[in-house]
C-alpha positions in Angstrom: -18.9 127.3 90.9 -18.3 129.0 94.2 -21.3 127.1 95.9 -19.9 123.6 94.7 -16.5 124.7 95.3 -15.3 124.4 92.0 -12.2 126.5 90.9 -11.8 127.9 87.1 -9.5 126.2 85.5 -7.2 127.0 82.2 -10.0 126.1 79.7 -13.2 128.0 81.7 -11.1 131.2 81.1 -11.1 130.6 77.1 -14.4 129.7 77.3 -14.8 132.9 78.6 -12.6 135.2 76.6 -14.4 133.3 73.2 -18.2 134.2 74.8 -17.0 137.4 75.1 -16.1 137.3 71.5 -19.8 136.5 70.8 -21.2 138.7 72.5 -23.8 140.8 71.2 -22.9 143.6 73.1 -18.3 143.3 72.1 -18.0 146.9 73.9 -19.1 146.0 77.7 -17.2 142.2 76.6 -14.7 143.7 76.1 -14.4 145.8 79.5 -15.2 142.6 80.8 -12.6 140.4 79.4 -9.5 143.0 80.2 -10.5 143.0 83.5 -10.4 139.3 84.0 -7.4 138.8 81.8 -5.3 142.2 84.1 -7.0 139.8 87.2 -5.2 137.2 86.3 -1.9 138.1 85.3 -1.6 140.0 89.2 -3.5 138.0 91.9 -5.1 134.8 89.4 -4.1 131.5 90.8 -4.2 130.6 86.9 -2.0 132.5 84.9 -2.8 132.6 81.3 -1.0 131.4 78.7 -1.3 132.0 74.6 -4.4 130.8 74.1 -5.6 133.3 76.4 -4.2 136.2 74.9 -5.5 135.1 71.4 -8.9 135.0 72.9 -8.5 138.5 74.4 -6.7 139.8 71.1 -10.2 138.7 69.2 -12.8 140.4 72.0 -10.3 143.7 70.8 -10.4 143.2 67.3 -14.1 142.6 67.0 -14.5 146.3 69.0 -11.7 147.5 66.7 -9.7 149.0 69.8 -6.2 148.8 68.9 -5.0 150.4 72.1 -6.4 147.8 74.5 -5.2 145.1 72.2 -0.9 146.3 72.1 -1.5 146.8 75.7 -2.8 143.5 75.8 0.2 142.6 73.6 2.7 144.1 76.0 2.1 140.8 78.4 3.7 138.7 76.0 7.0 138.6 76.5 6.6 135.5 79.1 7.0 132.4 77.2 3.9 131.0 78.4 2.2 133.7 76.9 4.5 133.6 73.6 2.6 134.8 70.1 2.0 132.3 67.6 1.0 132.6 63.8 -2.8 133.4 65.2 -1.7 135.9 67.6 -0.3 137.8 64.7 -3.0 137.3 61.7 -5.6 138.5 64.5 -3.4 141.8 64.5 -3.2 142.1 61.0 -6.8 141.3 60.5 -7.9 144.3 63.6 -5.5 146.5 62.2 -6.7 146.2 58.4 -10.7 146.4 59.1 -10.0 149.6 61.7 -8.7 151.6 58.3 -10.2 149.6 55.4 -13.7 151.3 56.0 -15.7 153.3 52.8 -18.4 155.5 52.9 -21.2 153.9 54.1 -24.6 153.4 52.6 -26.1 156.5 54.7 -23.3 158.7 54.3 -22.8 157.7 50.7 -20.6 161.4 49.6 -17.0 161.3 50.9 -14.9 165.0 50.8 -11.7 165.0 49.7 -10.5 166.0 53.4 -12.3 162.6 54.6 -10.6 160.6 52.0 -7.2 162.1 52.1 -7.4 161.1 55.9 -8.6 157.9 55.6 -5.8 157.6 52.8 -3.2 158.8 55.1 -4.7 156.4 57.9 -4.1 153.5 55.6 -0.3 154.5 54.9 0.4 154.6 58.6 -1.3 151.1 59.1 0.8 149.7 56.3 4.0 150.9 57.8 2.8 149.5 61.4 2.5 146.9 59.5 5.6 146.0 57.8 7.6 146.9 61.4 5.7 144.0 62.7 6.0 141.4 59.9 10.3 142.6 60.7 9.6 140.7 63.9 6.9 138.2 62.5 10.2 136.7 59.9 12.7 137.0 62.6 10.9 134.8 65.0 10.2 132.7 61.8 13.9 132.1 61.1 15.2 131.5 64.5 12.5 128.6 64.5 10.4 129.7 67.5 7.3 130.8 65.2 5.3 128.9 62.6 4.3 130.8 59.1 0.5 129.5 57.7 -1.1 130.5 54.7 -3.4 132.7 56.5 -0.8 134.5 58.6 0.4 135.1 54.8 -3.0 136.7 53.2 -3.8 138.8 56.4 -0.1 140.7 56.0 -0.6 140.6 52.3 -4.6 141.8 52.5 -2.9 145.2 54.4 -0.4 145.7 51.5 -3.5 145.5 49.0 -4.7 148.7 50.9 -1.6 150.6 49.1 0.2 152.0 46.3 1.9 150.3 43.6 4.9 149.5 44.9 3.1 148.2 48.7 0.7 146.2 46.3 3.8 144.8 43.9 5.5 143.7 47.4 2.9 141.0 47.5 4.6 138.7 44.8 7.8 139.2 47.2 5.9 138.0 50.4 4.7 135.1 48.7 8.1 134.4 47.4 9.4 135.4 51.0 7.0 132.7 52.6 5.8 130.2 50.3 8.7 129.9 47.8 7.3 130.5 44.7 9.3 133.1 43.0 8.3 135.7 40.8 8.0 136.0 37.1 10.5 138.0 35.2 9.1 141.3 34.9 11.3 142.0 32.0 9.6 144.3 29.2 6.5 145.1 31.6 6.6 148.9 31.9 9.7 149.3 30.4 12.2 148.1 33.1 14.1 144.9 34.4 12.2 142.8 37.3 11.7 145.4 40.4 12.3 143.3 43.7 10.2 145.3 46.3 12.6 146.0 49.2 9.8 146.8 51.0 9.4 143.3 52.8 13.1 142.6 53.1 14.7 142.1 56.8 18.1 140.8 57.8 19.2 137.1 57.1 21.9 137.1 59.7 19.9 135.9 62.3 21.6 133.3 64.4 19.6 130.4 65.6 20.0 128.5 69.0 21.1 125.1 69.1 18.9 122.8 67.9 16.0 124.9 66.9 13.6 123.3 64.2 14.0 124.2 60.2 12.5 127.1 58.8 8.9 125.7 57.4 7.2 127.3 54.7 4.0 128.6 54.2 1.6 126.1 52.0 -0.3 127.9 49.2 -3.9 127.3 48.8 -6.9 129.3 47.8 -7.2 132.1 50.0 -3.3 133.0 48.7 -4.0 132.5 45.1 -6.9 135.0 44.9 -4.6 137.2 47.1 -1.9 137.0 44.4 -4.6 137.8 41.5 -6.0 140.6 43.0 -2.3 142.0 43.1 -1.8 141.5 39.4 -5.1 143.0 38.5 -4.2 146.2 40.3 -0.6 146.5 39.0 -1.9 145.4 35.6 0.7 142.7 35.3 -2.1 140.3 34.0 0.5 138.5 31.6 1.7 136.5 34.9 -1.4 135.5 36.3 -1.1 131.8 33.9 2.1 131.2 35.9 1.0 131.7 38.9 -2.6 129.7 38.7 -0.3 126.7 37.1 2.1 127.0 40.3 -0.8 126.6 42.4 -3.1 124.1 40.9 -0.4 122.0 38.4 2.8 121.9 41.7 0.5 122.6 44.4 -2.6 120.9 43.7 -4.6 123.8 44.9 -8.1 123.2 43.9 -9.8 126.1 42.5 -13.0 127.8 44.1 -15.7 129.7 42.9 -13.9 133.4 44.1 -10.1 132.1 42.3 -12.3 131.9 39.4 -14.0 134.8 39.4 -10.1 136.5 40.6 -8.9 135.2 37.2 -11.5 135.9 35.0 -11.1 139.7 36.5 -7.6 139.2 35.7 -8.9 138.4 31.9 -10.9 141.5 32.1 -8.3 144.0 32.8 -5.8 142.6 30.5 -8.7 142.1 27.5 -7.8 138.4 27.3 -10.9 137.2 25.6 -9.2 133.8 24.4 -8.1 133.0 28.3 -11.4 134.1 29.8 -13.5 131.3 26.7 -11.3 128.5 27.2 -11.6 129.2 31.5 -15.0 129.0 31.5 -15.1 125.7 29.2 -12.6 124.3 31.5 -14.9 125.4 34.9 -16.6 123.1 36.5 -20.2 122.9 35.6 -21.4 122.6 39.5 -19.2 125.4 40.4 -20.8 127.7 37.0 -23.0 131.0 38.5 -24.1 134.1 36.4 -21.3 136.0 37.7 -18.7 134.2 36.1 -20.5 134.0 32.6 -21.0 137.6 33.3 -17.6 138.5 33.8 -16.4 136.7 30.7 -18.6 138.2 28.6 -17.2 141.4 30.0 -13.8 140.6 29.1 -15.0 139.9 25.3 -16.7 143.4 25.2 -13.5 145.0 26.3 -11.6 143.0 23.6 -13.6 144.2 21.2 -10.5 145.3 18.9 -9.6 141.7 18.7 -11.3 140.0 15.3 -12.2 136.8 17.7 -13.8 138.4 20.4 -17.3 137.5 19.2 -16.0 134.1 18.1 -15.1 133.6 21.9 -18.1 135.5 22.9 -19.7 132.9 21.1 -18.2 129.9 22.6 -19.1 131.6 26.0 -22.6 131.4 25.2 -22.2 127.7 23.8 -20.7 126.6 27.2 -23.4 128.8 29.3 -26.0 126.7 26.9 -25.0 123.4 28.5 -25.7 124.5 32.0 -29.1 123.5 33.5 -29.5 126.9 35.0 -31.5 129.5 32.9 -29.4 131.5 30.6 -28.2 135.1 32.5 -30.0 138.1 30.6 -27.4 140.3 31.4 -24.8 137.7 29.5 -27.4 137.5 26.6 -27.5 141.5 25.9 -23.5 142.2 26.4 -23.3 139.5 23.7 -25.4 141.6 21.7 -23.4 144.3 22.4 -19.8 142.5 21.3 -21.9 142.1 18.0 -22.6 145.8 17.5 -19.0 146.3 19.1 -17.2 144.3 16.3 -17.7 146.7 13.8 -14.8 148.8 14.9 -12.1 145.4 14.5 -13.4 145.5 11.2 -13.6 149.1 10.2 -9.6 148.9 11.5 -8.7 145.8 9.2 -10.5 147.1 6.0 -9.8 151.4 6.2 -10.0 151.3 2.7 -12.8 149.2 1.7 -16.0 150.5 4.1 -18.4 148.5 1.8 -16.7 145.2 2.8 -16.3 146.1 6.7 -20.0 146.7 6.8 -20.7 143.2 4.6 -18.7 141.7 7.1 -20.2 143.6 9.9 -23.5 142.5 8.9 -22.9 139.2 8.4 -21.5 139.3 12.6 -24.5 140.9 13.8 -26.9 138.2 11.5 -25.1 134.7 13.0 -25.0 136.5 16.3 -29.1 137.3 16.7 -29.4 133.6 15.3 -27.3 132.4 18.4 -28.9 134.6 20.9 -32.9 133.9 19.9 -32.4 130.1 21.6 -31.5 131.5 24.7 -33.5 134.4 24.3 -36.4 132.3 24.0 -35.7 130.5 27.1 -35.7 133.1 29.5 -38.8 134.6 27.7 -40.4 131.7 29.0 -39.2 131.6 32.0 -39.8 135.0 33.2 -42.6 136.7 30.8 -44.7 133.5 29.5 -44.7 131.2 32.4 -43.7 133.4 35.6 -43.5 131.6 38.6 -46.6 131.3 40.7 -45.2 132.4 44.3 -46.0 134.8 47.1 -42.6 135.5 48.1 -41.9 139.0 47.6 -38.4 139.3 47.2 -38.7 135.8 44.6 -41.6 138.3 42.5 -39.1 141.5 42.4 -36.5 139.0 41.2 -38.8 138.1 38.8 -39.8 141.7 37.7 -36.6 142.5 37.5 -36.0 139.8 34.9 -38.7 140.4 33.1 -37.5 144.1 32.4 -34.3 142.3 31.2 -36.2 140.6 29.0 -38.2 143.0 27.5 -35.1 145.5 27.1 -33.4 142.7 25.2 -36.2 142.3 22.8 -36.1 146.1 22.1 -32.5 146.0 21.3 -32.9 142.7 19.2 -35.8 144.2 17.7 -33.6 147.1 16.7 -30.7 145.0 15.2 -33.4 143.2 13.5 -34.2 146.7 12.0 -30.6 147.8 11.2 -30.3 144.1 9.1 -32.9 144.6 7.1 -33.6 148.2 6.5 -29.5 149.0 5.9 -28.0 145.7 4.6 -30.9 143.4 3.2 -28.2 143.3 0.7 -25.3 141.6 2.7 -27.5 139.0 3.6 -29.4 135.9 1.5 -32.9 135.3 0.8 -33.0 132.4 3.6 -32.0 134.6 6.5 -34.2 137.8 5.3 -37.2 135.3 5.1 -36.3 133.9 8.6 -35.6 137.4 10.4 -39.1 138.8 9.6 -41.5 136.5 11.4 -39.2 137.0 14.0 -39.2 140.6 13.7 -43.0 140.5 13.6 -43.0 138.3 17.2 -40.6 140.5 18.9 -42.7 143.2 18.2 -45.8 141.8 19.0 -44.2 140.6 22.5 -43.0 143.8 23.5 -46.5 145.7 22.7 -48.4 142.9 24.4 -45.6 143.8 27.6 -46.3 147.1 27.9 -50.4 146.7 26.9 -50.4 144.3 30.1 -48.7 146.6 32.4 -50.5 150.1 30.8 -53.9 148.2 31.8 -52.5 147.2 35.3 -51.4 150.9 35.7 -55.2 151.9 35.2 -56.7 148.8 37.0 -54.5 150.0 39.9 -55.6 153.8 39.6 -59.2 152.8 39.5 -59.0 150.5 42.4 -57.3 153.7 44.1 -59.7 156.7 43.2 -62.6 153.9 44.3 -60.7 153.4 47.6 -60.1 157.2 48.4 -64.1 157.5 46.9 -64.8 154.7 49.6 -62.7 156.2 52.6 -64.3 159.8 51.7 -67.7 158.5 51.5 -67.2 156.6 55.2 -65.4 159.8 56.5 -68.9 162.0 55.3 -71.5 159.3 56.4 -69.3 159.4 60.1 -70.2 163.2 59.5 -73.5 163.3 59.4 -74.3 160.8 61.8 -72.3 163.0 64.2 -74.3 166.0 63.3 -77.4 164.1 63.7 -76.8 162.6 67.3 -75.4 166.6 68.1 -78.8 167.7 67.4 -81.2 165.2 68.8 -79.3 165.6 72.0 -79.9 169.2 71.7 -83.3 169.4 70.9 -83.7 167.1 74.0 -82.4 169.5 76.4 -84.0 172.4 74.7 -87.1 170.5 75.5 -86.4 169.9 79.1 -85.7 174.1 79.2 -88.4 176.2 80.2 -89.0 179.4 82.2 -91.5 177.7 84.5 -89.8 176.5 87.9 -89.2 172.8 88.8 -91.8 173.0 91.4 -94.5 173.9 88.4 -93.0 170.9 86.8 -93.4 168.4 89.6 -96.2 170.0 91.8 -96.6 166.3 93.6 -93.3 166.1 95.2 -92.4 168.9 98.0 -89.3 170.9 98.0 -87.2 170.4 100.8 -88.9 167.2 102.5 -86.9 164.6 103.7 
């Protein structure tokens, strides 16, 4: 630029300040990007306005250096340089990933002095946190600052972090922000609807003339899974029907894969079997993964003291049946084990009668293995039978790793199979005895014919080893000798040459010392 005489302008600067967001290296960008941005605030003949400071803000949050970014902050109070709704969700986002940081993978153990720290780290961030939101709603209701929906989740994503009462203030904030108020909390843990004070500022804030209306916050997706993750952790599952109808029925919020998978976590803790069947009929077929079947058939096993969990067990592997995906394994033996598990619903509704609980029980476990063997057979297929033909490796551990599902199901079918009709051939009819055994016998026959195929490829694969090693040993001795051999016919040769006769007896033709 300096050759074509070409000044920076406004925009070259943020193009800058976002490279150095990029950068692979965000340490030396970020030495970098201060020292341009201090440049320009003292002798720059451009002076940099908001959209500068956000791009600074984001080269400090993606180093996680929270000192450089306040003291980045502290140039803000010109109005050209005046935070806006991202200058303060790129705080909140910085300050909740420098804290909100497990054990990692290599240093797996945490001590108790670690965690308390890290705990006490968190508590300190949230009460940072909650002075600057103070400021964040003032601004908001004099009319110079604009609240979004993801200025909303990235304060509310730092009272997540907390205790009860930090995580309870969420419903206030989105009441606060997005007018939608909360539930009555009337009867939940014994107490009249708690209003977390934790988020409250002063109203009396007085507004200069002609400043805009206050404008709320719209919700969408990002909030809604915010707001179920809350009522999962304060177990106040009860409200999470209000709150999805808010959003989707007033708001026309559309529901994505993760809100599902938020409710249906929502189902789980509250052992809402009914809620978590009729959510997963009601899902869109495109949007359907394993996860979600998964995590309904998780709720039903937690419900297991509810009489209709394996009915809506059952209508979760109905709906999962008229998916073209394969059928999840994992689904197929949890819904095995509601089966087994309903035998304690029915041991509490019959304490008197055990010989009718265990007809009943019987008769679960019997219409259950004649739902599951459709599916059953259809990953057998899939994974066992007719295995993909592919050189990927990560496709061929997927595919081992299925298989083991498979075969582990068998087993435990095979052992139902067993309980049926060694214990309570007599709970059952002649028709369904008759139809068990042949499949029984092929379970059986499957399994053996598993682990015969994999015993022989164990052995195949030691052979193929001890002939290698045989091989290498064989090559490493043959080397040997060969060695030995060239030692000593190069030896023998200068033995030969050796005598104790003179070199001038040797060679009497030629005479020493002629030139």
């Amino acid at each position: 630029m300096k050759k074509r005489a070409q000044q920076p302008n406004a925009q070259t600067f943020t193009i800058i300040f976002r490279g150095c967001a990029k950068s692979e290296h965000p340490k030396l960008a970020l030495g970098e990007a201060v020292k341009i941005y201090q440049n320009m605030l003292s002798v720059g003949r451009v002076k940099p306005n908001t959209i500068h400071l956000n791009a600074v803000l984001q080269v400090c949050a993606k180093v996680g250096d929270l000192e450089s970014m306040f003291s980045i902050l502290a140039s803000s109070n010109n109005p050209l340089r005046s935070p806006n709704n991202l200058t303060y969700t790129t705080i909140f986002n910085a300050m909740r990933m420098k804290v909100d940081k497990g054990p990692t993978e290599k240093n797996s153990f945490e001590s108790r002095a670690d965690r308390e720290k890290r705990d006490r780290e968190k508590q300190d961030t949230i009460k940072r946190a909650k002075t600057i939101w103070e400021e964040v709603i003032s601004r908001w209701r004099a009319g110079s600052l604009i609240i979004d929906e993801e200025l909303v989740c990235a304060m509310g994503r730092i009272l997540l972090m907390g205790g009860y009462d930090d995580v309870d203030a969420i419903e206030s904030l989105i009441e606060q922000t997005m007018m939608i108020s909360r539930a009555n909390n009337k009867g939940l843990s014994g107490r009249e609807g708690t209003e977390s004070t934790a988020l409250e500022t002063r109203r009396s804030i007085i507004k200069a003339p002609g400043a805009p209306a206050i404008t709320h916050a719209l919700p969408g997706n990002n909030s809604l899974s915010m707001v179920l993750e809350a009522l999962e952790k304060t177990r106040r599952t009860t409200k999470a029907i209000k709150y999805w109808n808010v959003f989707t029925l007033h708001y026309k919020v559309i529901p994505d894969a993760e809100n599902w998978v938020r409710a249906f976590r929502v189902f789980q803790c509250g052992k809402n079997s009914g809620r978590a069947s009729v959510a997963l009929r009601a899902m869109p077929r495109e949007m359907l993964t394993h996860k979600h079947v998964r995590l309904a058939m998780k709720t039903c096993l937690r419900d297991n003291l509810n009489k209709s969990a394996l009915d809506n067990a059952t209508a979760i592997l109905e709906t999962m049946g008229q998916t073209p995906s394969i059928p999840d394994v994992q689904s197929l033996r949890i819904y095995l084990q509601i089966a087994h598990a309903s035998k304690r619903s029915l041991e509490n509704e019959a304490k008197h009668n055990g010989t009718d609980s265990m007809n009943a029980w019987a008769k679960n476990l019997a219409a259950a293995l004649e739902h599951l063997f459709g599916p059953y057979q259809v990953v057998a297929k899939k994974y066992v039978i007719d295995p993909p033909n592919t050189n990927n490796t990560k496709i061929l551990e997927r595919v081992q790793s299925s298989k083991l599902e498979v075969v582990v199901l068998a087993r435990k079918m095979c052992a139902a199979y067993d309980i049926l009709t060694n214990t309570h051939a007599a709970s059952l009819t002649a028709a369904q005895l008759a139809k068990m055994k042949p499949r029984h016998a092929g379970l059986t026959r499957f399994i053996n014919d598993y682990y015969e195929k994999e015993h022989l490829g164990e052995q195949v694969g030691r052979q193929k080893d001890v002939q290698d090693n045989k091989s290498k040993q064989g090559s490493v001795e043959s080397n040997k000798y060969k060695q030995r051999d060239y030692i000593k016919c190069n030896q023998s040769r200068r033995w030969e040459d050796i005598d104790e006769r003179g070199f001038e007896h040797k060679f009497p033709s030629r005479e020493i010392g002629a030139f």
